[in-house]
Structures are given as structure tokens and as C-alpha cells.
C-alpha positions in Angstrom: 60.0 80.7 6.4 62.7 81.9 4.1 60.3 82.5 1.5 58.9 85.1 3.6 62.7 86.4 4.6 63.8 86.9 1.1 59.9 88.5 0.1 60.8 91.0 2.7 64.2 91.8 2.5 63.7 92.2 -1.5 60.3 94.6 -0.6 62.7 96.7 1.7 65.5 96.9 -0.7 63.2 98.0 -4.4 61.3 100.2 -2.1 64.2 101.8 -0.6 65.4 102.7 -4.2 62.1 103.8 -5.6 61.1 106.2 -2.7 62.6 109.5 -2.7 64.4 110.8 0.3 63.2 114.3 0.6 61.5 115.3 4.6 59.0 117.6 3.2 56.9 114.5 1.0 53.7 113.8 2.5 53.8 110.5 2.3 57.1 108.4 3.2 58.3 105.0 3.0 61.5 104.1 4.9 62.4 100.6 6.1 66.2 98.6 6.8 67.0 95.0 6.5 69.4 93.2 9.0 71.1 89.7 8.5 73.3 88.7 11.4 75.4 86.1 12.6 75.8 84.7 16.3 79.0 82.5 18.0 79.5 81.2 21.5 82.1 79.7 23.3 79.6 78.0 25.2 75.8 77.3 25.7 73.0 78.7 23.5 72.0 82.6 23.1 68.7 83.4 22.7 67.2 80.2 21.3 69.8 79.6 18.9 72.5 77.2 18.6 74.8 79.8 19.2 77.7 77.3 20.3 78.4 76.0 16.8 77.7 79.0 15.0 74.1 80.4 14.1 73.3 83.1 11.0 69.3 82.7 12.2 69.6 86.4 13.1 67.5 88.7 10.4 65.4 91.6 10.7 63.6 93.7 8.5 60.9 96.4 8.6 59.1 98.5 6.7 57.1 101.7 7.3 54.2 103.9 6.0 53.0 107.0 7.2 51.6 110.6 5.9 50.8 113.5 7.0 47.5 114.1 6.4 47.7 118.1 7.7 50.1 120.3 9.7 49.1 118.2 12.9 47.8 115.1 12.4 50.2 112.3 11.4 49.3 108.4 10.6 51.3 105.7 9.9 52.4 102.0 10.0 55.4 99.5 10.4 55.6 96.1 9.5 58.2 93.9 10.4 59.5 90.1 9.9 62.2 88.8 12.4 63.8 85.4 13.0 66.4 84.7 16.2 67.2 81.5 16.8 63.3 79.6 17.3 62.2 82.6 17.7 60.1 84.8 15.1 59.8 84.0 11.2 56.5 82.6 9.9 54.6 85.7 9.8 54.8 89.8 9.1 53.7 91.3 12.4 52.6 95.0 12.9 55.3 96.8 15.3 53.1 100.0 15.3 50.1 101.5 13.9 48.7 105.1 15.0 47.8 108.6 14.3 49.5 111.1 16.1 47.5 114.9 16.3 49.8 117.8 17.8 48.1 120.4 18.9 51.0 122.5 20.0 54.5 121.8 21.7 53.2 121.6 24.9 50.4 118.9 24.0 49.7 115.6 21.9 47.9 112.7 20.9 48.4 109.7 19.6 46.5 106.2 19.3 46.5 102.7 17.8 49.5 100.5 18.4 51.8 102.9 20.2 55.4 102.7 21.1 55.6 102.5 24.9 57.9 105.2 25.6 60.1 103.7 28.6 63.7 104.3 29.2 65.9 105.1 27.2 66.3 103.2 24.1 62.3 101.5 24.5 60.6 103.5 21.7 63.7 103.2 19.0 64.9 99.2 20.0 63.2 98.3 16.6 65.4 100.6 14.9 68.6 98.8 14.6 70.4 101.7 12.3 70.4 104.4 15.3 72.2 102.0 17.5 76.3 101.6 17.2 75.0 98.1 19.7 73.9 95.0 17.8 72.6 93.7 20.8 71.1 96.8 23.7 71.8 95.6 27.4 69.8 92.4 27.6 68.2 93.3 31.2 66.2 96.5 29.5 66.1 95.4 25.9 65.5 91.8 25.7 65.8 91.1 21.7 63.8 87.4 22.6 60.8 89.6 23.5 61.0 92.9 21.8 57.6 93.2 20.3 56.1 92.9 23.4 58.3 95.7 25.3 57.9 97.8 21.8 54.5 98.9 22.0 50.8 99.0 23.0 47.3 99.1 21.9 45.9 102.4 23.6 47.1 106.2 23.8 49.2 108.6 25.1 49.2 112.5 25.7 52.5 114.1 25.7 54.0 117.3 25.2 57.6 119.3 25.9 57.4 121.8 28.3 59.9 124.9 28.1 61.1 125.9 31.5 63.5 128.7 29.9 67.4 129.1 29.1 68.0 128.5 33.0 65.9 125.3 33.5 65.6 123.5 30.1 62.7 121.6 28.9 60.6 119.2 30.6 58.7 116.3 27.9 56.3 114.1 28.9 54.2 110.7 27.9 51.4 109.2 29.9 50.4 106.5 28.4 47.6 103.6 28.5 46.0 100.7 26.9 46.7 96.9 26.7 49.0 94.3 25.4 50.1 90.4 24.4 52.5 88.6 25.0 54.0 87.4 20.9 53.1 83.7 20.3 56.6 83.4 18.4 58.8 85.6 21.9 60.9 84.2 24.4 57.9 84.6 27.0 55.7 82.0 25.2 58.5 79.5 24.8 59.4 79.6 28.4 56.0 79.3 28.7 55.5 75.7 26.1 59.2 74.4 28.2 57.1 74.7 31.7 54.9 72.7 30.0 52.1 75.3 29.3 51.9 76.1 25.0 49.7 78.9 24.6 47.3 79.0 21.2 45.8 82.3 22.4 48.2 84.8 23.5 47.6 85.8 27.3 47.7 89.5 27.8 47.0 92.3 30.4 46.9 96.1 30.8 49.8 98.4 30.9 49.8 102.0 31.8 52.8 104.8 32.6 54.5 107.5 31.7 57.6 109.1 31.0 59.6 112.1 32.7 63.0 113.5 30.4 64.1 116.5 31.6 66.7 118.3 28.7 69.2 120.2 31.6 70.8 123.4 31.2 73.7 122.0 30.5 74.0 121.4 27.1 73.6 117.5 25.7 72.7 116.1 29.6 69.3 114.6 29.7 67.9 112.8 33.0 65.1 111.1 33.0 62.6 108.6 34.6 60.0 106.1 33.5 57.4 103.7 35.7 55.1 101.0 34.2 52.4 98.9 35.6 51.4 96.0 33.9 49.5 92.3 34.4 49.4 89.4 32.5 46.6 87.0 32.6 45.5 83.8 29.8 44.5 80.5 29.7 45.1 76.9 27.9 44.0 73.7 28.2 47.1 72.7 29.8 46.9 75.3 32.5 46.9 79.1 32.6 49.1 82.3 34.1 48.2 85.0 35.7 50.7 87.9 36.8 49.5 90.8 39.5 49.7 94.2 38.5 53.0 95.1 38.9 55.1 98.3 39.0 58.6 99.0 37.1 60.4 102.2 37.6 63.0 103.2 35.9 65.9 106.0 35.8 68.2 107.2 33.3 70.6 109.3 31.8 72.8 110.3 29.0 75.2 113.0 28.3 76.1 113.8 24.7 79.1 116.2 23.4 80.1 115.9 19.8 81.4 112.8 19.1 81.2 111.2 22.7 78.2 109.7 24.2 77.5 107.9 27.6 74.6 106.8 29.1 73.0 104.4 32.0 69.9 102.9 33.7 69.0 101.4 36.8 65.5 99.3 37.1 63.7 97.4 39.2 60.9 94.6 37.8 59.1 92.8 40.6 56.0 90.8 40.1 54.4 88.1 41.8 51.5 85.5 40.6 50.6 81.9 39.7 51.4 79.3 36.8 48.9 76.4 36.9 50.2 73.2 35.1 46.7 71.2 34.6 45.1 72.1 38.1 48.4 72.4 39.9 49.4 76.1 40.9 52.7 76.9 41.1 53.2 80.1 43.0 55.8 82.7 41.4 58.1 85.5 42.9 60.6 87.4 41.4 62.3 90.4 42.4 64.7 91.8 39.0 67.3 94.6 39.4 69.2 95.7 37.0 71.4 98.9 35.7 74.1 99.6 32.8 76.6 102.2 31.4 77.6 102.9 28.5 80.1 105.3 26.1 80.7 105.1 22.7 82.9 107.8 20.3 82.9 108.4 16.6 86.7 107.2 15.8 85.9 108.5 12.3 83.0 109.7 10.2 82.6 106.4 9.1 83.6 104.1 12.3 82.5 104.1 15.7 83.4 102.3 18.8 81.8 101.7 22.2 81.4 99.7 25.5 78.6 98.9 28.0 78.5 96.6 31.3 75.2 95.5 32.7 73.9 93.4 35.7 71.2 92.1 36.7 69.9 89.9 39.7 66.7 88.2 40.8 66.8 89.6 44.4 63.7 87.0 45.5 65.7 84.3 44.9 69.4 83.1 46.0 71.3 86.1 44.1 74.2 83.3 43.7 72.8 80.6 42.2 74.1 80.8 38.2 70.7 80.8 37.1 69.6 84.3 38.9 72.1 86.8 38.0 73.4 87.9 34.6 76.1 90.0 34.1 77.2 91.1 30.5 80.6 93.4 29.1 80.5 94.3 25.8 82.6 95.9 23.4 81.4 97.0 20.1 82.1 98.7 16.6 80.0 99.9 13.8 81.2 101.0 10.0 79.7 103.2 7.8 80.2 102.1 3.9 77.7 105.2 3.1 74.3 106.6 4.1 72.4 102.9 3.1 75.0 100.2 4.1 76.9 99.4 7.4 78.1 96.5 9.5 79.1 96.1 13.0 80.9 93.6 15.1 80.2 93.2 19.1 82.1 90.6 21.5 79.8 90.0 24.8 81.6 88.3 27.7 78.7 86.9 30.2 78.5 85.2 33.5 75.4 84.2 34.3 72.3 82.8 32.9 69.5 84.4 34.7 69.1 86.1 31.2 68.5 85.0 27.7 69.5 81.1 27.8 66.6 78.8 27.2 66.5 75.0 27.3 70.1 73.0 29.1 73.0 75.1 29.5 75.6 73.9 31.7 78.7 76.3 31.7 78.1 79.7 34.1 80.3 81.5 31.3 79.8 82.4 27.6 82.0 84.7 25.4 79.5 85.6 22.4 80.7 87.6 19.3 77.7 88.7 17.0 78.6 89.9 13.4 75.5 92.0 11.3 75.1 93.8 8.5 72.2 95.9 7.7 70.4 98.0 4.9 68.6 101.1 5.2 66.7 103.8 3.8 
């Protein structure tokens, strides 16, 4: 496992000093390399032992592409992560497609797509755009970000220009399948219900996307709707997940050195686990929202906020173990255009999000240090 780590990280590091920076190449390599470090006052984060102190945080990617003419685009990311249990073991493939514009107003691409949903969906694997270490766990689950990330299928989009008055209209519809990751969050709530998975169960997921660019300069509203199912079986049992459908709506508002932003989803689904031959029925009812603002202090330093709830509104919405509630406050440094590091304190009640295994305290103050590499 940390054979393959350090093979990465050095592969993102000589490649990022070999490959030339300039946009007009035909063929680019860029990547970035992340090692963090997580610390709780109380229970365990995310699979790791959080509570006395854990640096199994790192991420790094690397990606490919080329334009092979004016319109047509291919490319590929691959990317190694460890958090907590989580991850390691293995080079997974975030993305792989070809993208063919036709025109402003009309698209294509295919492979392994990013599933363009919300706000930050399509750029969560990206840690360098983010001033966050960790996005509003509700929408951006870190445990289970290669499932959320993409899809194997298509999408047709295109930007739509309404004029000076109305703005401009983009669109995605999208459509294919995916799996749940044998190394995600998923699968080990999965194995803890007693269910290990050697196959990955999997289902189809279609949607599309709706971001309107406003007249007014740097507003952008938006909304997203999903519909996915999940469906696999094991020799200890199997799960299947109805179609469900998860609409979400957004905004964010940018002015020089200022950004806000917020959400508000809902994620209901219904279906069956079967442990051996015994089916146990499942319900669940998630809604969730966040805001956020952040400023650029100085070129070089940035600082932000966010709160975000969520609740399981088919269950009892008091219970510790079916809400999740999160502030954060963050801060992000610049050394130069490769290197930065940023520092984030999360204060949570709750646990209906991100805590596996025993966890007894309905509080956990969480400070999560990272540096990262990119080029």
C-alpha cells in the first residue's frame, strides 16, 4: 500500500516538472498530490482513527488527454486515494472519455464521464480549486467520491446564449450506469451489516443539469435531478435499491475576491437488504442544504466558512444517528503556483453522516491539516 503511495506521488511530482505548462500543447499532462492529516476530539471520521490522530489521508491523480482536432478531445485520469480503511491498494480510473463539440450550443462526450450534479460534483476530485479540505459532507461525501464522480455512458450539453438581458442558459443530460467502489464507504457499511461484496453491485443513473449565468454579473442559479438504482448480489445476501429521484438546487454569486454559495437536496430511496434469506426492508428520506463564503485575505491566503445540515426525515429526526450538522471554518495558503496548504476546524453534532463502526459521543470537533502539489 505505501509502495503504491510513494510510486504515485513520485509519478505526479517528475511528471509535473517534465511537462510544459503551455494551453495551446496538444497533448497535456497535469496531476496534484495531497497528504493530509485528520484530529478529533471525539469518535472516528471517516474510517479513521481520527480520535488519536490519523495522517491516512493522501490523494493523488494524474491526467492525460489531447486534442486530437479543433473539436474532438480525449483524455484520462488516474487516481490513488487512501482515508482511513478506505482506498489504497489499487490505481482506479476517475474518468475516461472523448468529448466532440460541435458548436457552443451542442456536445458530446462518452466513456467514463463526470456526472455533472450540483455544484462542486464534476470538480470534487480536484482538490486544488477548492479553498475546503473537506466539501459539505451531505453533497460531497469524501468516503464515497468515486462513485458520485462519474459514470459509464454519455451526455449532450451545450450553453445557450439568451442575450445581454437574459444571460446564458448551459445544459447536460446525461446517462449510462455505475458501481458502487469495492474500497468506498458504501461497501463497508455494506461488509459491517454483515453483507461483503466481491462483485460490486451497481445500477443505472440518468439526469441532467440546468445553470443559468444571470444578468447580473458573477450570480449563477442552477438545478440538477438524478435517478439512480442499485442492485447486486453475494453469497451472504444481496441489495437492491428502487430507482430513485434526487433533485437538487443551487447557487453562487462571485464578485472579485468574495464568493458565496449554497444547496438544498433531497435523497429518498427505498428497497431491501437480504442477510442470507432474511429481507430487511429499507427507507430513508435525506434532506440536506449548505452556505458558504470565502474571501481572498491576500493573493496568497484565503479564508472561508460553510454550515450544513442534514436529516433522515423517514426516521426519528432526533435520534443522534439521523441528523448531521457540520460548521466549518477554513484557510488555504498559497507558497506559489505548485505548492499550498490549508487548515479547516469542523465542529459536528450528529452522526447520521460519515462515522462508521462504535461512536458514542453526539459531538466531534475535527481539525484536518493538508498539503498538496500541483501542476
Amino acid at each position: 500500500m505505501k509502495r503504491i503511495s510513494l510510486v504515485l506521488f513520485a509519478l505526479v511530482i517528475a511528471a509535473g516538472v517534465v511537462t510544459a505548462q503551455d494551453s495551446e500543447q496538444k497533448f497535456q499532462i497535469h496531476g496534484f498530490a495531497t497528504q493530509g492529516f485528520l484530529y478529533s476530539s471525539a469518535n472516528n471520521y471517516l474510517s479513521a482513527k481520527t480520535s488519536d490522530g490519523s495522517p491516512r489521508w493522501s490523494d493523488a491523480a494524474i491526467s492525460f488527454g489531447s486534442s486530437l482536432s479543433d473539436k474532438l478531445r480525449i483524455g484520462v485520469q488516474l487516481h490513488f486515494e487512501q482515508l482511513g480503511e478506505l482506498g489504497g491498494q489499487h490505481v482506479g480510473i476517475d474518468w475516461a472519455s472523448g468529448d466532440f463539440k460541435v458548436n457552443d450550443k451542442l456536445g458530446f462526450r462518452a466513456g467514463k464521464v463526470k456526472t455533472v450534479y450540483g455544484l462542486f460534483n464534476d470538480s470534487q476530485d480536484v482538490d486544488s480549486v477548492h479553498l475546503w479540505s473537506l466539501l459539505p459532507e451531505p453533497f460531497y461525501a469524501p468516503d464515497n467520491k468515486s462513485f458520485n464522480l462519474s459514470h459509464w455512458g454519455g451526455d449532450v450539453y451545450g450553453t445557450l446564449n439568451l442575450g445581454r438581458k437574459l444571460g446564458k442558459l448551459s445544459y447536460t443530460a446525461f446517462g449510462g450506469e455505475r458501481s458502487l467502489d469495492l474500497n468506498g464507504g458504501y461497501m463497508m457499511q455494506l461488509t459491517n451489516f454483515g453483507i461483503p461484496f466481491t462483485t460490486a453491485p451497481s445500477g443505472e443513473v440518468f439526469g441532467g443539469d440546468l445553470r443559468w449565468r444571470t444578468p447580473a454579473k458573477g450570480l449563477v442559479l442552477g438545478s440538477s435531478i438524478a435517478s439512480t438504482n442499485v442492485e447486486g448480489t453475494s453469497p451472504a445476501g444481496a441489495i437492491n435499491i428502487n430507482k430513485s429521484v434526487s433533485p437538487v438546487f443551487y447557487a453562487k454569486y462571485e464578485k472579485g475576491k468574495f464568493f458565496a454559495g449554497g444547496e438544498y437536496k433531497r435523497f429518498p430511496y427505498s428497497g431491501t437488504l437480504t442477510v442470507g434469506t432474511f429481507p430487511v426492508p429499507q427507507s430513508y428520506d435525506q434532506h440536506s442544504w449548505y452556505v458558504m463564503t470565502s474571501y481572498r485575505v491576500t493573493p496568497k491566503m484565503s479564508l472561508g466558512t460553510y454550515y450544513t445540515q442534514a436529516e433522515d426525515r423517514a426516521s426519528d429526526t432526533s435520534h443522534v444517528g439521523n441528523y448531521f450538522k457540520d460548521w466549518t471554518v477554513s484557510s488555504r495558503y498559497d507558497f506559489n503556483q505548485y505548492f499550498y496548504a490549508k487548515a479547516e476546524g469542523h465542529f459536528i453534532d450528529g452522526r447520521g453522516l460519515g462515522f462508521y463502526g462504535t461512536n458514542n459521543d453526539s459531538r466531534t470537533n475535527l481539525m484536518a491539516l493538508k498539503v498538496g502539489f500541483v501542476f
